[in-house]
N, C-alpha and C positions, 0 to 999 in steps of 0.2 A: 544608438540603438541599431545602426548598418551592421555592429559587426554582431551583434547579436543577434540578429534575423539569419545573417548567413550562416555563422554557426549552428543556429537552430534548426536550418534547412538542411545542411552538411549530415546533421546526425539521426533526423527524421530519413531523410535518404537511405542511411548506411544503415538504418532498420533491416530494409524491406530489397538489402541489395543482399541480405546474407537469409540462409534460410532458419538463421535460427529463432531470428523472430517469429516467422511463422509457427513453428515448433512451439515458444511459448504461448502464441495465442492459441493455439489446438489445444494443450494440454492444459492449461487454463480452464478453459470455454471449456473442455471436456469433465473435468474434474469439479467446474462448477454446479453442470448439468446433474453430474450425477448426485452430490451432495443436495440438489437441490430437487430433484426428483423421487430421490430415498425419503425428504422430509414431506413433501407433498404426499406420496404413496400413502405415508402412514397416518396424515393428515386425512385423508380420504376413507381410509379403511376405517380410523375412528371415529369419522360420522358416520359411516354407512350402521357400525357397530349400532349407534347411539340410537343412531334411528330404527333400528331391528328389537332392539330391546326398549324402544319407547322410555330410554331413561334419560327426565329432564336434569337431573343431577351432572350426568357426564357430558349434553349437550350446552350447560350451561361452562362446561371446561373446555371444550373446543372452541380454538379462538387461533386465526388463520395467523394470526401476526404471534402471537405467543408461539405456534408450533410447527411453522415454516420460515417466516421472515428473519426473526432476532437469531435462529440460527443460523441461516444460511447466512446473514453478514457475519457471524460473530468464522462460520465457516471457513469464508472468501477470508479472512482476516488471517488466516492459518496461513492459507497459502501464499498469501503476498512477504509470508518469511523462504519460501521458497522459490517463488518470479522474481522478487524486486535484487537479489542480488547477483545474481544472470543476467537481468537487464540492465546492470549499473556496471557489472564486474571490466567492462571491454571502455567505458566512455572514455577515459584517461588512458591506462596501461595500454590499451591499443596504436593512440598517439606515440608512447614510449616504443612500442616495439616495432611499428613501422617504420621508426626515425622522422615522425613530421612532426612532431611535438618542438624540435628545433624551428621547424617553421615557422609553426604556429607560435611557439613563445618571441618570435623575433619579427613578428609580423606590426603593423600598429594595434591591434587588439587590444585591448584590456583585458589583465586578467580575471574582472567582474563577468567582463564581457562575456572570457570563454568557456567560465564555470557556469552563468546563465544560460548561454546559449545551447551549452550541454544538457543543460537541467532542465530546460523545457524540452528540449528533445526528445529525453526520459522519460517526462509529464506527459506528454504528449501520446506516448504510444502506451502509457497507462491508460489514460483516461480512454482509449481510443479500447485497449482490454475488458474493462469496468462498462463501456457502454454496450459491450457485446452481454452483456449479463441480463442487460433492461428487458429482454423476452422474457425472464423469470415471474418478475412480478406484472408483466401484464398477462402471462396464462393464467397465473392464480385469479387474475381479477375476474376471472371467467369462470370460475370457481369457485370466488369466496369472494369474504368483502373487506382486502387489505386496507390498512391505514395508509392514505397517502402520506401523512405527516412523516408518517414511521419511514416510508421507501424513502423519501427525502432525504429525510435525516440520518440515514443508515449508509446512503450514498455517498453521502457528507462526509462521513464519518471514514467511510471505505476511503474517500478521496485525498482527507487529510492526511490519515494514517499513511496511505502508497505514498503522499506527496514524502512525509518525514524519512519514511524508508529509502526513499532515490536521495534523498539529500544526504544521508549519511554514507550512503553506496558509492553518490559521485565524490566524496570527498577517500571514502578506503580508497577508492580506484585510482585518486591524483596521489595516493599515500603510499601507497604498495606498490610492490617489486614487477607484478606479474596478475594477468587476470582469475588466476587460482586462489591467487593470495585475498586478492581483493575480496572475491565472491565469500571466501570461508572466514575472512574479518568480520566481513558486514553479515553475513547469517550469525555469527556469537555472540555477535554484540546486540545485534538485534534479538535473539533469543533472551540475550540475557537482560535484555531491558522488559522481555515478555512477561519473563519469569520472575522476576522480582519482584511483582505483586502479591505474589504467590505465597511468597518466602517475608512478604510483609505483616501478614495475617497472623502470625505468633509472635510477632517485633510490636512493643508498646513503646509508647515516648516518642518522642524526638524523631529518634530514627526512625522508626517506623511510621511516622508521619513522612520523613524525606523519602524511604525507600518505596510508601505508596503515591507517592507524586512523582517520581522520575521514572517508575513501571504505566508502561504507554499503554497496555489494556482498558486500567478504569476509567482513562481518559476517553477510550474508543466506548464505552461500554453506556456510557450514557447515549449515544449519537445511535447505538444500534437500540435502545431500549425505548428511542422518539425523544428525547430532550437536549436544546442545544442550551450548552452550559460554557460561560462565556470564559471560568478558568481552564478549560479543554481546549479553547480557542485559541486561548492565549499560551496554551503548552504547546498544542501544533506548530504555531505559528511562532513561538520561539527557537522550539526545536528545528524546524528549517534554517529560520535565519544565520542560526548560528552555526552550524555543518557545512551552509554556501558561504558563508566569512571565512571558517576554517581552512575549506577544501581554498579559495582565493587565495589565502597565504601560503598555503602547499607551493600550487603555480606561480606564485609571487615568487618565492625563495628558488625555485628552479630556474625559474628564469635569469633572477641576478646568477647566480652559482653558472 
């Protein structure tokens, strides 16, 4: 676990030593705020509505978590196809291009070790993005009367989903040539795993059972709607494991080579 704490340190560090980190946490937190103010605003306006025109019909359809919360995760969800592969694209390819990747593969490490160590590193400065967001729903509560269950589970949901996204980021980025490469691998594919729920909805049979289990939205779609659903758990958490296996055999075979 030594070499994994240092690696972990190493790339926590190398965050916050380049300014681009900062940049995604601005434009993040920025683009959070506003998706999340545009849904509040209109949340606002149609109680005021409701209450102007004294109609119980429309006050019994405002409901704080059906028309701010579930979009605003489903929101932040968007955009972690645009952060998580910026924040993955440099973890590897940068070792490559500085030449300390020689070091680092020759050093006593494990290659467990320096795909982990990387991977929390990632984790880390996610989770540290995702908690800049928890102002959202405690303004509302000053407002309204959100579901804790729902913020919970929505959190959850945001957390797994970012975790699957760096897992497959760190492994493009020990794959690819270059951090360009890396970044525009893991955005397609991550799109294309978006999308393919989508394109599941006129697929009957077989296939279309497969293509709406390996499309990662419906999986996130419970977790933003308040329900933890334990085959969701088990996708998340598959889907990591098996991207940090991957990306390890990447570094494995570089290293003999």
């Amino acid at each position: 676990m030594g070499g994994v704490l240092t690696i972990f340190q190493k790339e926590w560090r190398q965050y916050f030593l380049s300014p681009v980190a900062y940049v995604i946490l601005v434009v993040f937190i920025a683009l959070s705020g506003f998706f999340f103010f545009d849904m509040f605003s209109y949340f606002v306006q149609t109680q005021a509505m409701s209450q102007a025109q004294m109609n119980p019909a429309m006050a019994d359809q405002i409901n704080v978590n059906d028309m701010v919360l579930t979009p605003l995760f489903h929101n932040l969800s968007v955009l972690l196809l645009l952060i998580v592969p910026v924040v993955t694209m440099r973890l590897y390819t940068e070792e490559r291009r500085n030449g300390t990747d020689e070091m680092l593969l020759t050093s006593p490490v494990s290659e467990w070790a320096i795909i982990l160590g990387k991977y929390l590193g990632a984790l880390a400065f996610y989770a540290l993005s995702l908690a800049l967001t928890i102002q959202f729903p405690l303004l509302l509560a000053k407002y309204g009367h959100p579901d804790i269950g729902k913020v919970l589970t929505g959190y959850l949901g945001l957390f797994l989903m970012g975790s699957a996204f760096l897992a497959f980021g760190l492994f493009t980025s020990a794959a690819a040539g270059s951090q360009i490469q890396a970044a525009l691998w893991s955005f397609a594919v991550l799109l294309g795993l978006w999308i393919v729920g989508w394109l599941a909805e006129g697929v009957t049979g077989t296939a279309g059972d497969v293509m709406r289990y390996i499309a990662m939205l419906p999986h996130f779609d419970s977790f933003a709607g308040g329900e933890i659903v334990l085959q969701d758990l088990v996708y998340f958490a598959t889907f990591i494991a098996f991207f940090l296996f991957v990306a390890t055999r990447v570094v494995e075979s570089a290293r003999w080579r």
